[in-house]
VOKOLGU-834421 format. One record per residue (C-alpha): y, z, x; residue number from 1; residue in one letter. Coordinates in steps of 0.5 Angstrom, whole numbers. Each point is the difference from the previous one (the first is absolute). Layout:
// VOKOLGU-834421
{{Y Z X} NUM 'a'}
...
//
This chain:
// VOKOLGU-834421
{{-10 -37 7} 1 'x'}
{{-7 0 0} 2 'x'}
{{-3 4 -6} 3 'x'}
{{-5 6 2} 4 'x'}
{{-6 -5 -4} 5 'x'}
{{3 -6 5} 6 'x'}
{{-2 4 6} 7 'x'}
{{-5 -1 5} 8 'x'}
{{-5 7 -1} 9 'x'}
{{-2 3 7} 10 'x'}
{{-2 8 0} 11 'x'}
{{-3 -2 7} 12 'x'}
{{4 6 3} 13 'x'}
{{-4 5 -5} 14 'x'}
{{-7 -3 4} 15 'x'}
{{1 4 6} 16 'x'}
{{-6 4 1} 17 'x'}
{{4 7 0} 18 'x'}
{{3 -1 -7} 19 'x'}
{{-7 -3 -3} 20 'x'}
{{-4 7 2} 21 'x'}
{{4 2 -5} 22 'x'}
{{1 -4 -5} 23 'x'}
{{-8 -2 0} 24 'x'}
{{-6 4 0} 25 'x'}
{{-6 -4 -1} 26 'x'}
{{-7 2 -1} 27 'x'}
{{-6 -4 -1} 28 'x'}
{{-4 1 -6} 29 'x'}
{{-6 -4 -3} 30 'x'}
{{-3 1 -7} 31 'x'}
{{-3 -2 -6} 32 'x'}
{{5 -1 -6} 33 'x'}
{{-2 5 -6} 34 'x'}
{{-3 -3 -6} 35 'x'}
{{6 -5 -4} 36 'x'}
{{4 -2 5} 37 'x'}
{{-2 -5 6} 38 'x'}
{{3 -1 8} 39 'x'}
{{4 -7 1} 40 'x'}
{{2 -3 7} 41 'x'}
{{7 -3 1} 42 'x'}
{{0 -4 7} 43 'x'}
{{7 1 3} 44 'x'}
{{0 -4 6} 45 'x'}
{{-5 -2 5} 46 'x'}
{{-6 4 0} 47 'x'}
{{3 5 -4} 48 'x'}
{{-1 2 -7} 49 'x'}
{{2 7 -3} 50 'x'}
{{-4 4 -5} 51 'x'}
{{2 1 -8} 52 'x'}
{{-4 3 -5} 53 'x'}
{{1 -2 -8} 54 'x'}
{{-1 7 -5} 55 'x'}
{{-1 -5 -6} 56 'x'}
{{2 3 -7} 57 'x'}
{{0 -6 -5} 58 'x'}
{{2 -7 0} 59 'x'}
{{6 1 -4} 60 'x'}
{{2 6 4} 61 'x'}
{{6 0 4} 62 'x'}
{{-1 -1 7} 63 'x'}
{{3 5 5} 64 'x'}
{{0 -4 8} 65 'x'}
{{0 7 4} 66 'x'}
{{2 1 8} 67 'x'}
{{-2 8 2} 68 'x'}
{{4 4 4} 69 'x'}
{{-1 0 8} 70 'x'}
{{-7 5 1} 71 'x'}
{{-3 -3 -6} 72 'x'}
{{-6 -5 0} 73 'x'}
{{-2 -4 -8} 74 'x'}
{{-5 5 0} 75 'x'}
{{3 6 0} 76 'x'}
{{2 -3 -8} 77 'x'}
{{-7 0 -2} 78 'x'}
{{2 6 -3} 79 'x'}
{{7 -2 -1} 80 'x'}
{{-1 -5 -4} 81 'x'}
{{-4 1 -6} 82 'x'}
{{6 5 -3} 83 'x'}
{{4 -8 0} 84 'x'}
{{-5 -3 -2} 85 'x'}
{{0 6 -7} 86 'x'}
{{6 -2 -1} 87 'x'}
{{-2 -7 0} 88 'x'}
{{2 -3 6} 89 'x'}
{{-3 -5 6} 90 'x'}
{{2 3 6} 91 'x'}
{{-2 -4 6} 92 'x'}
{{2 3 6} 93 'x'}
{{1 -3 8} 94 'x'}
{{-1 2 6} 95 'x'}
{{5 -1 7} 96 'x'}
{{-3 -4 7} 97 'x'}
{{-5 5 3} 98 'x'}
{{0 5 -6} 99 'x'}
{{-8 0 -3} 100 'x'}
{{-4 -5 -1} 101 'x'}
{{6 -5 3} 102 'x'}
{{1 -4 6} 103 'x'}
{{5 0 6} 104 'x'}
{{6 5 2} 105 'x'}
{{5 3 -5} 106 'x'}
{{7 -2 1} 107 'x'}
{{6 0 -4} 108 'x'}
{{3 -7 0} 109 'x'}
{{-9 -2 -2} 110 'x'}
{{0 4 -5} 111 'x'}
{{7 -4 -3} 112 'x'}
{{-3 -6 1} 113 'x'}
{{-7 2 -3} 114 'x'}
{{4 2 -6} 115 'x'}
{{0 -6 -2} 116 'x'}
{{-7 -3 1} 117 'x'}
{{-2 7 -4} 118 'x'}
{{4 -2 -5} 119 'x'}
{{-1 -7 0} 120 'x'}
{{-8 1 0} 121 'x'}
{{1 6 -7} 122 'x'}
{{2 -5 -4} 123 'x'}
{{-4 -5 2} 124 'x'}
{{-6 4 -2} 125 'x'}
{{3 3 -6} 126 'x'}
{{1 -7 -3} 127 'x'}
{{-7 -2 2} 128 'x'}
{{-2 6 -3} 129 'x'}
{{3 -1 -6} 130 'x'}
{{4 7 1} 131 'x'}
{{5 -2 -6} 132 'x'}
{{5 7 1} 133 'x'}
{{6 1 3} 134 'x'}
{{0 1 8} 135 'x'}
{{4 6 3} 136 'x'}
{{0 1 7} 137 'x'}
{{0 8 3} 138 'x'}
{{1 2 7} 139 'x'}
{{-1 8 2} 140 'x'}
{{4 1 6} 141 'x'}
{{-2 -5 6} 142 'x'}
{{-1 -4 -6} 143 'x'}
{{6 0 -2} 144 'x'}
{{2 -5 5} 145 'x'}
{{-6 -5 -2} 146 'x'}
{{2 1 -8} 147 'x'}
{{8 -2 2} 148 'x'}
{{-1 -5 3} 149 'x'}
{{-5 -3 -6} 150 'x'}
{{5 2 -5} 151 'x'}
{{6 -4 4} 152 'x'}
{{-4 -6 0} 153 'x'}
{{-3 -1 -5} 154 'x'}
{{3 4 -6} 155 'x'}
{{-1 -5 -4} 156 'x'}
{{-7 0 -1} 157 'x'}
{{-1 8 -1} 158 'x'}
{{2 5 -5} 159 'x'}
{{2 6 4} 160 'x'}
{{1 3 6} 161 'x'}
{{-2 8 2} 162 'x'}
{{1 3 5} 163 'x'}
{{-4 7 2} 164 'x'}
{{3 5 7} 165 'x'}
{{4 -6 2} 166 'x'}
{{5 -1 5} 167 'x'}
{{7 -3 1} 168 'x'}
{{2 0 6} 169 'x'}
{{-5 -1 6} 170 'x'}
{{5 4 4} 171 'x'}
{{2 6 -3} 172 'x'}
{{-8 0 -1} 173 'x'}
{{-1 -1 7} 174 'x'}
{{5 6 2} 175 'x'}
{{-3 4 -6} 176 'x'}
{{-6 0 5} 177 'x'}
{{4 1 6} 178 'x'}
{{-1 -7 2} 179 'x'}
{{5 -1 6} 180 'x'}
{{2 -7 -2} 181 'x'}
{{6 -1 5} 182 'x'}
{{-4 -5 4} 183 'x'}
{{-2 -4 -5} 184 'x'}
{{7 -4 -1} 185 'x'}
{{-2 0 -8} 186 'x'}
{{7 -4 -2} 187 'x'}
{{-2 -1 -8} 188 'x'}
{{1 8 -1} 189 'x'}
{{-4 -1 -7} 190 'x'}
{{-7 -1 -1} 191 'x'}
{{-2 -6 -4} 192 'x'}
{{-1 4 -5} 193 'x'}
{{7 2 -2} 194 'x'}
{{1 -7 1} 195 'x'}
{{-4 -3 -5} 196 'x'}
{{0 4 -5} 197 'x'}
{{7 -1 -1} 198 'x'}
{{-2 -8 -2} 199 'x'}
{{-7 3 -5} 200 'x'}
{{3 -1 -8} 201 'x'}
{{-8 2 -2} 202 'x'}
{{-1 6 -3} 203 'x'}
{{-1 5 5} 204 'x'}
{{-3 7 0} 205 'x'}
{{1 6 6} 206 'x'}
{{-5 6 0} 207 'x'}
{{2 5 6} 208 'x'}
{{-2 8 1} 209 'x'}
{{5 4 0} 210 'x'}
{{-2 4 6} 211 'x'}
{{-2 -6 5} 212 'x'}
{{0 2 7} 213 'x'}
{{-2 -6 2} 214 'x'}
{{5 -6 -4} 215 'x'}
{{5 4 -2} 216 'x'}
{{3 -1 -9} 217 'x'}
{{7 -2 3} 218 'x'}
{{-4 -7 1} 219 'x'}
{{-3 0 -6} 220 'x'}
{{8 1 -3} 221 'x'}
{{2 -5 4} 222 'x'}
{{-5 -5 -1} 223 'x'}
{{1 2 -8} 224 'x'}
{{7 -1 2} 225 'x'}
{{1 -7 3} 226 'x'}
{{-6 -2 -5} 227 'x'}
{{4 -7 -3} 228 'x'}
{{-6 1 -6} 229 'x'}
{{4 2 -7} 230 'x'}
{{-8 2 -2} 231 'x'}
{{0 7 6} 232 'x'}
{{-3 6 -1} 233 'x'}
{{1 5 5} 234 'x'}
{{-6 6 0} 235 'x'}
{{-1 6 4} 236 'x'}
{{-6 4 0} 237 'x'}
{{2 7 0} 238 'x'}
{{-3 4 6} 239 'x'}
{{-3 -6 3} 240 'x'}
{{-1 -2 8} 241 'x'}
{{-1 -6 3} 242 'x'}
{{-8 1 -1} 243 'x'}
{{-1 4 -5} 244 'x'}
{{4 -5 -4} 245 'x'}
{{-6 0 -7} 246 'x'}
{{-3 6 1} 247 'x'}
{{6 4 -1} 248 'x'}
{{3 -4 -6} 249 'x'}
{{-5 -5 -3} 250 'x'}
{{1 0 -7} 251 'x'}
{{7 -1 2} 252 'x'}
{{-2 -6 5} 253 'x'}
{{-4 -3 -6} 254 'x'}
{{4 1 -5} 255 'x'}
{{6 -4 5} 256 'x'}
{{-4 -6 1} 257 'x'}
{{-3 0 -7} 258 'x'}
{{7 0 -3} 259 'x'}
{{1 -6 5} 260 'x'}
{{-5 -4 0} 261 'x'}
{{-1 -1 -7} 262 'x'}
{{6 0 -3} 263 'x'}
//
């Protein structure tokens, strides 16, 4: 009997036009990084290279590798960024195909398999660099799928794993939004998230909003349960939506991640 690891990765299904409009939504954007930090470019595949931005605190520093949510582009966490980078954290977040600066579509089965390549190019820059601290890999919402499959892969070359507003299922997600999914002949009635969070032993943290409207906290309740960690943590930001998520409960949203982080 094939193990879930020994099976053939396909979510080709989840590429279908109607249900990418709703999981993506790109915008361009082109800027100038803020002083401290600095723009890097990863090719994914022919002709397509995705955007990163690196906020650097210090050499020693942990690093957090960072996939945002799916309206969201690096920019938006120029102002984001210096809160991690006072807790004395690298943040280095990435982009999606079409999203800012980057080349090419959105997809879901590309955003997987650029996972890896994303990955793969982190460590290479934090080892020619000479980042010495550990690395932590954090995904917020639609980045929660990129952080697992990093996490699933390559546990042994990270020191956690976060989870921000993520997900479970993609299917009670989709029905969530209203999404009809009876055409789309679905079998695997989970999303890859549960599935491989199920194998992740690292240390793993989950944040959601006790008010998401959008990602409801029963997902962060059945990640947190089906969490294979013996190091997980479970924090819900009281009165928070999907979206208002640090506003509304920053010192705790900090605090979580600090405790985490650097521990």
């Amino acid at each position: 009997m094939l193990k879930f690891w020994d099976m053939p990765e396909d979510y080709s299904v989840l590429d279908q036009p109607e249900v990418l409009s709703l999981i993506f939504c790109p915008r361009k954007n082109v800027s100038v990084p803020p002083p401290g930090s600095s723009d890097h470019v990863i090719l994914v595949g022919k002709d397509i290279s995705i955007a990163c931005r690196l906020y650097s605190r210090s050499l020693d520093s942990p690093s957090i590798l960072y996939f945002h949510g799916n309206g969201e582009v690096i920019s938006d966490y120029d102002y984001i960024a210096p809160l991690f980078n006072q807790l004395n954290i690298n943040l280095f977040v990435a982009e999606y195909r079409g999203y800012g600066a980057s080349q090419g579509e959105p997809g879901f089965s590309t955003m997987i398999s650029d996972a890896a390549i994303i990955f793969q190019s982190f460590i290479k820059m934090v080892n020619q660099e000479h980042y010495s601290g550990p690395v932590f890999v954090m995904g917020r919402s639609l980045g929660s799928i990129s952080a697992l499959e990093i996490a699933y892969h390559y546990q042994n070359q990270i020191k956690g794993l976060i989870i921000e507003s993520g997900f479970g299922s993609i299917i009670k997600l989709l029905l969530h939004l209203d999404f009809p999914i009876g055409f789309l002949n679905f079998k695997d009635t989970e999303s890859p998230n549960l599935s491989k969070i199920r194998f992740v032993t690292i240390p793993t943290l989950i944040i959601h909003g006790e008010r998401d409207t959008i990602i409801p906290r029963s997902e962060a309740q059945t990640l947190f349960e089906n969490s294979a960690a013996e190091n997980k943590h479970l924090v819900i930001i009281p009165g928070a939506d999907h979206n208002d998520i640090m506003q509304v409960g920053l010192e705790n949203y900090l605090k979580a991640i600090k405790e985490f982080v650097c521990f």
